[in-house]
Legacy VTK file of the C-alpha trace (Angstrom):
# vtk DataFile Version 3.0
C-alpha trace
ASCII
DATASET POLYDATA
POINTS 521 float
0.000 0.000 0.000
1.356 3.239 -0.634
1.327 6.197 1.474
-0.076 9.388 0.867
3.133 11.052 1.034
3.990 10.166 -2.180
0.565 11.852 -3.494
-1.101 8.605 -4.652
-4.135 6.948 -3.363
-5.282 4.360 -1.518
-5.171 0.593 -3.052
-7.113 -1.951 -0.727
-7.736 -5.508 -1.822
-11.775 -5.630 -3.775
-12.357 -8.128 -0.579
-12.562 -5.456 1.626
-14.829 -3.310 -0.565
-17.867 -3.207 1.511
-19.130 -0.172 3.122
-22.307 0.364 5.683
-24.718 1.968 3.460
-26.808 4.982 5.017
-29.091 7.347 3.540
-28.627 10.996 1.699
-28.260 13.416 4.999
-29.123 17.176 5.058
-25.829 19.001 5.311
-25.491 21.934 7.673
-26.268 25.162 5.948
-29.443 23.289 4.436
-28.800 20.960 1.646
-31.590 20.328 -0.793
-32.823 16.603 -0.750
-31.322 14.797 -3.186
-28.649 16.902 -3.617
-25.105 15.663 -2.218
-24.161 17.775 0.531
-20.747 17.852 -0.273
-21.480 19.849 -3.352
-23.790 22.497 -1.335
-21.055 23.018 1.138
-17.860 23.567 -1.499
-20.346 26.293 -2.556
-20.406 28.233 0.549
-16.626 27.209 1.446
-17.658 25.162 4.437
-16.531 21.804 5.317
-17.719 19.670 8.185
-15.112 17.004 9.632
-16.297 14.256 11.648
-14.119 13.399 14.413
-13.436 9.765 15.993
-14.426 11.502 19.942
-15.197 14.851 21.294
-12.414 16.802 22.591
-13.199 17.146 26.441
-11.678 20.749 26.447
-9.604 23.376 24.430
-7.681 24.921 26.129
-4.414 25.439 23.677
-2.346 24.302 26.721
-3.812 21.047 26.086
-3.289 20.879 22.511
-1.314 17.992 22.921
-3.752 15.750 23.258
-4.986 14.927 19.893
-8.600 15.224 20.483
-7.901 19.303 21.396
-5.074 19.850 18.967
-7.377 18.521 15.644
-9.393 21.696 16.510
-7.218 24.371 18.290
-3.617 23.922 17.167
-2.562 26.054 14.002
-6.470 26.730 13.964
-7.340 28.708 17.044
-3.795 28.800 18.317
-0.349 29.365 16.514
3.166 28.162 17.790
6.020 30.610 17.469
8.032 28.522 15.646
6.730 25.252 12.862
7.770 22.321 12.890
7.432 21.258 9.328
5.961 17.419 8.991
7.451 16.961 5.662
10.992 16.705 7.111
10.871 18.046 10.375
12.494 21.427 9.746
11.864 24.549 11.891
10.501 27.551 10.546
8.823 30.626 11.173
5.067 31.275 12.389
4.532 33.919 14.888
8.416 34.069 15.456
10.312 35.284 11.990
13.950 34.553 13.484
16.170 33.763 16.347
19.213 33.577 17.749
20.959 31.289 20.899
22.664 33.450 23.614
24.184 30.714 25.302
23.612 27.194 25.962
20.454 27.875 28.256
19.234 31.461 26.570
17.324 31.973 23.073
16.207 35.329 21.778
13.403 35.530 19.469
11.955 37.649 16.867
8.361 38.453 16.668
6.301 39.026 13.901
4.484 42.201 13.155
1.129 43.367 12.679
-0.363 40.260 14.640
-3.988 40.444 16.605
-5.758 38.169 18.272
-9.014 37.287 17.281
-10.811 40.348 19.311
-8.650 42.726 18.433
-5.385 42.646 21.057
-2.448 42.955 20.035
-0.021 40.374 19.752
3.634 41.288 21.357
6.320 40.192 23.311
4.443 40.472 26.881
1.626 38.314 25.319
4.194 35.444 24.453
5.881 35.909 27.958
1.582 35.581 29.625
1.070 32.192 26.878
4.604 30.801 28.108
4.184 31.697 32.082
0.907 29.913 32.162
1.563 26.778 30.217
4.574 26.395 32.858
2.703 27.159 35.848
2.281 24.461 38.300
-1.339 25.645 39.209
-3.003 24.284 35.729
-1.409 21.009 34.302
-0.995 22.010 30.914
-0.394 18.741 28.695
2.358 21.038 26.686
4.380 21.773 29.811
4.196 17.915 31.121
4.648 16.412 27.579
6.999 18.489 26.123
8.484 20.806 28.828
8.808 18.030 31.880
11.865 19.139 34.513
12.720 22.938 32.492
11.768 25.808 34.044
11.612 28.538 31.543
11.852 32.359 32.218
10.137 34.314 29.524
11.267 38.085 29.128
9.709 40.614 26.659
12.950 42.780 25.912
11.148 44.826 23.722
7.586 44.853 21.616
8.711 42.229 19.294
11.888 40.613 21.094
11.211 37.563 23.538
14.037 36.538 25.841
13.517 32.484 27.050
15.787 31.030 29.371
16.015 27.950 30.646
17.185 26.497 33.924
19.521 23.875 31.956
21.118 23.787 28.627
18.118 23.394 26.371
20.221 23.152 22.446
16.564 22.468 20.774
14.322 25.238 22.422
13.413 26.360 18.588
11.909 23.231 18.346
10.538 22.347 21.317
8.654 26.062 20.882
7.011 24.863 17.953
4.710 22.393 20.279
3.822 25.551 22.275
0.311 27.552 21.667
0.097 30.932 22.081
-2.885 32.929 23.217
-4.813 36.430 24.598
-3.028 37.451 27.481
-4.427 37.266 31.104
-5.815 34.052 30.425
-7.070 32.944 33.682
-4.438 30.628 34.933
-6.410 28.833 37.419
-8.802 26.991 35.514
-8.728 25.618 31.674
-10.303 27.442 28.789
-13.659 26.554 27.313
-13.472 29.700 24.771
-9.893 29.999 23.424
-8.694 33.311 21.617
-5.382 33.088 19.166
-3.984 34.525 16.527
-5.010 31.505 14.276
-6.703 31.771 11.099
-9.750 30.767 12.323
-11.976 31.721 15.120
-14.338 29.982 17.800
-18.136 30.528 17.225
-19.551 27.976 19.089
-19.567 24.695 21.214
-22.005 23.093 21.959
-21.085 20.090 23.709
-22.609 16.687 22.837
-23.364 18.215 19.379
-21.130 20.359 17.538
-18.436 22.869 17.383
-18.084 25.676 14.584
-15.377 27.234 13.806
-14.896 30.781 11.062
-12.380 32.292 9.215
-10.302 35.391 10.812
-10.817 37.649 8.084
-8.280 39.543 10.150
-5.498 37.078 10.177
-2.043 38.118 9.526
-1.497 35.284 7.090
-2.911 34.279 3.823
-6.518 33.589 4.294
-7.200 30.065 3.372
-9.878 28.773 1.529
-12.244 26.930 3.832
-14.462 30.226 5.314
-16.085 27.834 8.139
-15.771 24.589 9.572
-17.958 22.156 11.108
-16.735 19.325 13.678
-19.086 16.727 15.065
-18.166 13.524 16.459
-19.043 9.866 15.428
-17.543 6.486 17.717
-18.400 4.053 14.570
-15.900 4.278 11.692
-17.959 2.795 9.138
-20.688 5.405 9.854
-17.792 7.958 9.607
-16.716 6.835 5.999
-20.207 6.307 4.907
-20.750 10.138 6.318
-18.343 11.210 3.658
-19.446 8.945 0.862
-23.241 10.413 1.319
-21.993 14.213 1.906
-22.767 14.481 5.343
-19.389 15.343 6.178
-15.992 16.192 3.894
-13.419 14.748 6.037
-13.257 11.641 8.633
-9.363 11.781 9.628
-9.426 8.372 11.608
-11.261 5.596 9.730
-10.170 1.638 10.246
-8.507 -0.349 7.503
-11.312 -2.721 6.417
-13.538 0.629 5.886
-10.786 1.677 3.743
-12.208 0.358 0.956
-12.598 3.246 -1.799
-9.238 3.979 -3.924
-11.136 7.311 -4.947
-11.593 8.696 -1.479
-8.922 7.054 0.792
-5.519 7.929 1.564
-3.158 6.324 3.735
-0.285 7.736 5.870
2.182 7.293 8.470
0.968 9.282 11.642
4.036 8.612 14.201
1.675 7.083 16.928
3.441 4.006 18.501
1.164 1.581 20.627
2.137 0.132 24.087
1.090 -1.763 27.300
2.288 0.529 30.019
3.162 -1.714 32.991
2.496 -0.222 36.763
6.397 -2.025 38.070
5.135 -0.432 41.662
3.038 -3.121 41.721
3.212 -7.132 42.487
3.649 -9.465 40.067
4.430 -6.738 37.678
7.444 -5.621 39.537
8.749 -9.147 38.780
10.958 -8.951 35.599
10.332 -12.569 34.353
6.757 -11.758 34.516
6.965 -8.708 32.350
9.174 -10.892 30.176
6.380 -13.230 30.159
3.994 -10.547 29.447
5.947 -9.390 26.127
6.337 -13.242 24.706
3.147 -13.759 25.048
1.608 -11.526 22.492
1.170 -12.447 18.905
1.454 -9.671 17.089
1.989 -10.682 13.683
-1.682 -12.430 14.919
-3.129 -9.206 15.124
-1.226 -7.381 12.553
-2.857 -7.352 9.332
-6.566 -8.862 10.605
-7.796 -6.244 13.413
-5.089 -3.436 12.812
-3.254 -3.234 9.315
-0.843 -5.162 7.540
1.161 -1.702 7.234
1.326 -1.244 11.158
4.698 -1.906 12.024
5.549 -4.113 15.497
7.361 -2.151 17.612
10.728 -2.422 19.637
10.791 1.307 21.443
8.210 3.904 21.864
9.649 6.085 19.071
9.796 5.560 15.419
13.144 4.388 13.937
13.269 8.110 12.044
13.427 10.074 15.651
17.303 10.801 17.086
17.728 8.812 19.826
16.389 5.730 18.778
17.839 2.329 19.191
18.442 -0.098 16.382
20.141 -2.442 18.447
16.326 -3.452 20.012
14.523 -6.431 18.791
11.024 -7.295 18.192
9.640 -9.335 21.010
9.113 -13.076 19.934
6.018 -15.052 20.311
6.988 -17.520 22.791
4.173 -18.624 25.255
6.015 -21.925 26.084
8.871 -19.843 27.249
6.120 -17.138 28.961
4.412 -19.928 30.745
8.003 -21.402 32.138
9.309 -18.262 33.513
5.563 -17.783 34.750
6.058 -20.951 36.626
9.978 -20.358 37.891
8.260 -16.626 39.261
5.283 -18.168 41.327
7.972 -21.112 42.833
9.841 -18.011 43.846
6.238 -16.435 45.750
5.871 -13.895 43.240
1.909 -13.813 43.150
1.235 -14.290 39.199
-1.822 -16.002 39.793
-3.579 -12.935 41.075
-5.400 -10.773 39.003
-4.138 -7.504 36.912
-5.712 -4.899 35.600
-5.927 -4.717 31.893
-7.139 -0.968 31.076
-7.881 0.624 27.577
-9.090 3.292 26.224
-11.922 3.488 23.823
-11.542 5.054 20.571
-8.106 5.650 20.916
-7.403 4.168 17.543
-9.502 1.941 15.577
-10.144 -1.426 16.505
-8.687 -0.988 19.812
-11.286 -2.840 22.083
-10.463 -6.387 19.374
-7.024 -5.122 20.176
-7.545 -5.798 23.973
-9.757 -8.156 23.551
-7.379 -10.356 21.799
-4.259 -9.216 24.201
-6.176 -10.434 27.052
-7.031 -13.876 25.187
-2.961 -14.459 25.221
-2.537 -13.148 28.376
-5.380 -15.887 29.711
-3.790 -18.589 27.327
-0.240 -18.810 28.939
-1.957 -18.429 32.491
-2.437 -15.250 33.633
-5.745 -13.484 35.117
-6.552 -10.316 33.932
-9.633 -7.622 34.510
-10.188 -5.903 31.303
-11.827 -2.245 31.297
-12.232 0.277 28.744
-12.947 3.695 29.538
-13.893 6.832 28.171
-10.883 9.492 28.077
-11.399 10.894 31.158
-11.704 8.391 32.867
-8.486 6.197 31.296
-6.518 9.651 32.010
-6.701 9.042 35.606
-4.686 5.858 35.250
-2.574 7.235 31.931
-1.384 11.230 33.769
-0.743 11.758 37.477
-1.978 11.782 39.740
-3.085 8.140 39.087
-6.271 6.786 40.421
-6.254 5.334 43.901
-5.679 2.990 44.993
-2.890 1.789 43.278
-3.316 -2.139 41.738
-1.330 -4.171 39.082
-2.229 -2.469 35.913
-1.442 -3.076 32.646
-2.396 -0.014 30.599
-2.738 0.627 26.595
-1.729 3.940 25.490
-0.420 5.717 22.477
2.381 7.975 21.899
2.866 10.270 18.922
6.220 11.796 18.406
6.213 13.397 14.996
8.952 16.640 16.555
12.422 14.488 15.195
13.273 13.676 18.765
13.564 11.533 21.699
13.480 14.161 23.867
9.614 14.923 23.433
8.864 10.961 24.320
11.511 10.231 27.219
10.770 12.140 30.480
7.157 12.644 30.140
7.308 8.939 29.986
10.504 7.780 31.864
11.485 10.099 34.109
10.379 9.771 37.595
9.064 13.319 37.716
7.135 12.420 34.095
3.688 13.584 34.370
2.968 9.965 33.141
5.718 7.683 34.176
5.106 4.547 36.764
9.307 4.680 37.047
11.359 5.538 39.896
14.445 4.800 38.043
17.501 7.459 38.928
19.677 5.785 36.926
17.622 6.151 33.699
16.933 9.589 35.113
20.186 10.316 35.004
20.703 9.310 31.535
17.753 11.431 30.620
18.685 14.595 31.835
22.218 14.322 29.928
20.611 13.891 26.876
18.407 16.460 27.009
21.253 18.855 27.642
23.704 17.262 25.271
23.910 18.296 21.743
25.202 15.814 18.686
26.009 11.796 18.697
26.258 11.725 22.444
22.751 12.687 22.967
21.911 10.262 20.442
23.911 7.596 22.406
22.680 8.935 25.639
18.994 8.109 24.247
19.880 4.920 22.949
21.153 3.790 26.021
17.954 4.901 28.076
15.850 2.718 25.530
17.564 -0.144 26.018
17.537 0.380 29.762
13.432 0.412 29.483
13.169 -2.173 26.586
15.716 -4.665 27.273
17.527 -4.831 30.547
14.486 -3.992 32.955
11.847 -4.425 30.454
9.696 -1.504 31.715
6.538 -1.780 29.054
5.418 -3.681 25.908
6.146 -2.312 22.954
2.996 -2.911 19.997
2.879 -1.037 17.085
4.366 1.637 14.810
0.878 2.478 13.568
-0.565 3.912 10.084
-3.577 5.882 9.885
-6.517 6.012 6.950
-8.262 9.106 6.284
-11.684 9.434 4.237
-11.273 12.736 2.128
-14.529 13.941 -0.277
-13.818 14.146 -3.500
-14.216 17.601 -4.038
-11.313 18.847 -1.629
-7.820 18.506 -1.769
-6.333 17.562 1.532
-3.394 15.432 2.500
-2.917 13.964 5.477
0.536 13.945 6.993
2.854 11.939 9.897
1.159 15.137 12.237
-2.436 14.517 10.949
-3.317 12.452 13.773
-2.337 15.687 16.293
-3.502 18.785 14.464
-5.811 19.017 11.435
-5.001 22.379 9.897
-8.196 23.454 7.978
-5.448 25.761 5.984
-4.178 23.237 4.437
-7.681 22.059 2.755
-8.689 23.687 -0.200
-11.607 23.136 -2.906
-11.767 21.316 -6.522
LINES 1 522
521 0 1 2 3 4 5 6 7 8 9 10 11 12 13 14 15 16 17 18 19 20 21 22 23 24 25 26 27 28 29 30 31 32 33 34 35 36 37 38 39 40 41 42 43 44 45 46 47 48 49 50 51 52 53 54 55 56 57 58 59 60 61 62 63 64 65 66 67 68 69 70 71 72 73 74 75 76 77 78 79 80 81 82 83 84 85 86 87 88 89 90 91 92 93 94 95 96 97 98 99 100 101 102 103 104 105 106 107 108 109 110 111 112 113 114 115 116 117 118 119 120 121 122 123 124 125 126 127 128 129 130 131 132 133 134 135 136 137 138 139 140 141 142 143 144 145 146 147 148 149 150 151 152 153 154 155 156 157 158 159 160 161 162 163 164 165 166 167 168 169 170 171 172 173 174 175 176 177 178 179 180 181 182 183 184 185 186 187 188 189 190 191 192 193 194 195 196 197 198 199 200 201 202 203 204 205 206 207 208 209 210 211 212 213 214 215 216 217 218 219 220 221 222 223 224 225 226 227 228 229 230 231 232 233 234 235 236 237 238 239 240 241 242 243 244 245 246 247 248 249 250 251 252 253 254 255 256 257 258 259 260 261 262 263 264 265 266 267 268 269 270 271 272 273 274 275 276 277 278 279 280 281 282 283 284 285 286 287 288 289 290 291 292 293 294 295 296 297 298 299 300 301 302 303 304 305 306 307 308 309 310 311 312 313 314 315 316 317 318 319 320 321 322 323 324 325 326 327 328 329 330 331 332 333 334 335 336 337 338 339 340 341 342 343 344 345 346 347 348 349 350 351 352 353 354 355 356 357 358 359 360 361 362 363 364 365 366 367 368 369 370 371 372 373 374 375 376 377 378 379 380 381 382 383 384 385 386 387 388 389 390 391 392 393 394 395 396 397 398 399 400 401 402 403 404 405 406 407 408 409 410 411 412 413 414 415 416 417 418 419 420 421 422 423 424 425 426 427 428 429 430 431 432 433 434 435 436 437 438 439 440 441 442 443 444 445 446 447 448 449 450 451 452 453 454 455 456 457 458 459 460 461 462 463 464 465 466 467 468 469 470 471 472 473 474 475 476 477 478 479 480 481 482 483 484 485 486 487 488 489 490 491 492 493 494 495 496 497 498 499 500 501 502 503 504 505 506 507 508 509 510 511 512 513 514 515 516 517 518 519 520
């Protein structure tokens, strides 16, 4: 199958050409019966995208998470700096230059003209208010805990258009570590998380109504070139094939997340790499899984060529590490896990000789419509955890509820869990994966590890092949000698597009849709 990066389109087997079929839908704006919505909508330059979940806030500090970046980042919100998905190259958005200092210190150049969306001006001071609340303890910003985890930065507005950051440590890829961070209308209250975000984005928020819909318009004040789409509609959908069928019918233009058996129209679907890597996040705090033959065990006991190409793709790639093999710092040294449950059952056996309690029962915790086909996924994971002997509990839960076990604090009280998350790391380097996940001051690590925090905080300061080394080393640390997690999938992502746009989806699509980027037939 190719990808969409090389601008061709989908090609699925004619086996898996079967679609739910639905009826003709009025589109929003009022479509005449009988007439495909799609067309209506290109008319009046609106598009409607139909989303896999609703986001449960956006706030840009949270545009991290992907359900509140597809809508806010590069939308609502710009970055000071862009990091480019094509090749991962840094260049200008609200920022047009900038400069190191020293090895903790960058100065930046602002562009200028730049309002917010009501009319304030954007400046200096207002990048110094976005930056000072994102780090602030008092709201826990997903940028600042992903992204951000153990630097303190000190913003300082020099003059209208020159911001001053400096860090507490040497920090040799702040330009690009800026690109992840949002920027928005000073005096944002710092206490509680935004419901009605203003930017400097190209587009505005009109209106949420949660449960239903949000709507988002064009700036016609933006600094930028205006883009095409004037207004854009996002509702929600939990069934792919209703998704796809959405966008066959002309209910909706776009479906960004679709499975790979409703991938089944060579005119309308693209595939593309989206840098999300799956995992089983293992709770070591917690008997049997702070046992390394059982977490051993645990690994060899998944098929994954089993579930690769029948519930998830045959393009997903099984993984070794929680980064792709593109990203500095990863390790090609790591191998695949083996399917071994003889071998999973013996050391199984050797453990509970020993009194490690592996006959107890674990928590096996998902999260629903993180991906597609992600409850089969666990369903199946928990067969071949039950088929070499092991008892397992399996939940799935609703975002914010699977958060609680995913971002600390974690729920209480504390149990054997065995979590599935996914990590997307499309920024070029380790550093955006590593403490936020490793470090024992991560905002969603189970690790008290000091030596692989030490290792951490070197690379993150280092510069060249040693902080490549220095993140190879830590992987191997988690992956291989103390076998911290289990490792699933580099995964691919499908994307229904209507015929009458040109969009193409990207390695960041699954993080940020930018409605700039669509234009009309």
């Amino acid at each position: 199958m190719r990808s969409a990066m090389d601008s061709t389109r989908l090609r699925l087997p004619a086996s898996l050409r079967g679609v739910l079929a639905i009826g003709l839908a009025l589109a929003v704006g009022g479509a005449i019966l009988g007439v495909p919505a799609g067309s209506v909508l290109a008319q009046n330059r609106s598009i409607t995208i139909v989303l896999i979940e609703e986001p449960n806030l956006l706030d840009p500090c949270m545009s991290s998470q992907s359900a509140v970046g597809r809508v806010v980042k590069q939308n609502i919100a710009e970055t000071l700096t862009f990091i480019d998905p094509k090749d991962g190259s840094v260049t200008p958005r609200l920022a047009t230059s900038w400069e190191k200092v020293d090895e903790s210190t960058w100065r930046f150049k602002l562009r200028r003209g730049v309002k917010y969306q009501d009319g304030t001006p954007f400046n200096a001071q207002a990048a110094v208010d976005s930056i000072n609340r994102i780090m602030s303890p008092i709201l826990d910003c997903g940028i600042r805990s992903q992204f951000f985890a153990g630097v303190k930065l000190t913003p300082r507005a020099l003059d209208e258009l020159t911001l001053q950051i400096k860090a507490d440590r040497p920090v040799p890829i702040l330009p690009t570590t800026i690109g992840t961070l949002t920027v928005y209308k000073p005096k944002t209250d710092a206490k509680t998380f935004d419901r009605n975000p203003i930017g400097t984005g190209p587009y505005r928020l009109v209106r949420w109504t949660v449960g239903q819909e949000i709507i988002l318009e064009r700036n016609e004040n933006y600094w930028g070139t205006k883009p095409p789409v004037q207004r854009a509609r996002y509702i929600w959908r939990s069934e792919s094939a209703v998704r796809t069928a959405m966008v066959k019918t002309g209910e909706a233009d776009i479906s960004p997340t679709i499975t790979v058996q409703d991938a089944n129209d060579p005119t309308l679907d693209f595939s593309y790499p989206n840098a999300e890597t799956t995992r089983l996040k293992l709770d070591v705090s917690q008997p049997p899984l702070n046992d390394r033959r059982v977490r051993i065990a645990l690994n060899l006991a998944i098929d994954r060529e089993a579930i690769r190409g029948s519930i998830l793709s045959k393009d997903v790639i099984p993984a070794t590490q929680l980064i792709f093999p593109s990203i500095n710092g990863h390790n090609p040294d790591l191998k695949v896990w083996p399917y071994d449950p003889e071998r999973a059952k013996r050391l199984l056996a050797e453990a509970r000789r020993d009194g490690v309690p592996v006959d107890s029962t674990f928590y096996l915790v998902g999260r629903t419509e993180i991906h597609p086909g992600v409850t089969e996924v666990m369903q199946a994971i928990q067969a071949m955890f039950t088929a070499v002997g092991l008892k397992t509990e399996l939940t799935m839960l609703e975002v914010s509820q699977w958060l609680k076990y995913n971002r600390k604090p974690f729920a209480t009280p504390r149990r054997a869990t065995v979590l599935h998350n996914m990590h997307d790391n499309d920024k070029g380097d380790a550093q955006f994966t590593t403490f936020a996940n490793y470090h024992s001051k991560g905002s969603n690590s189970y690790l008290t590890d000091t030596e692989l925090d030490g290792l951490i905080e070197k690379a993150v300061a280092t510069s060249g092949p040693e902080r490549r080394r220095l993140f190879q080393t830590a992987f191997k640390r988690i992956n291989e000698d103390f076998v911290y997690e289990i490792p699933l999938f580099h995964m691919v992502g499908y994307t229904r597009v209507a015929k009458h746009l040109k969009y193409q989806p990207s390695i960041s699509s699954n993080s940020e849709i930018r409605i700039e980027d669509i234009s009309f037939r």
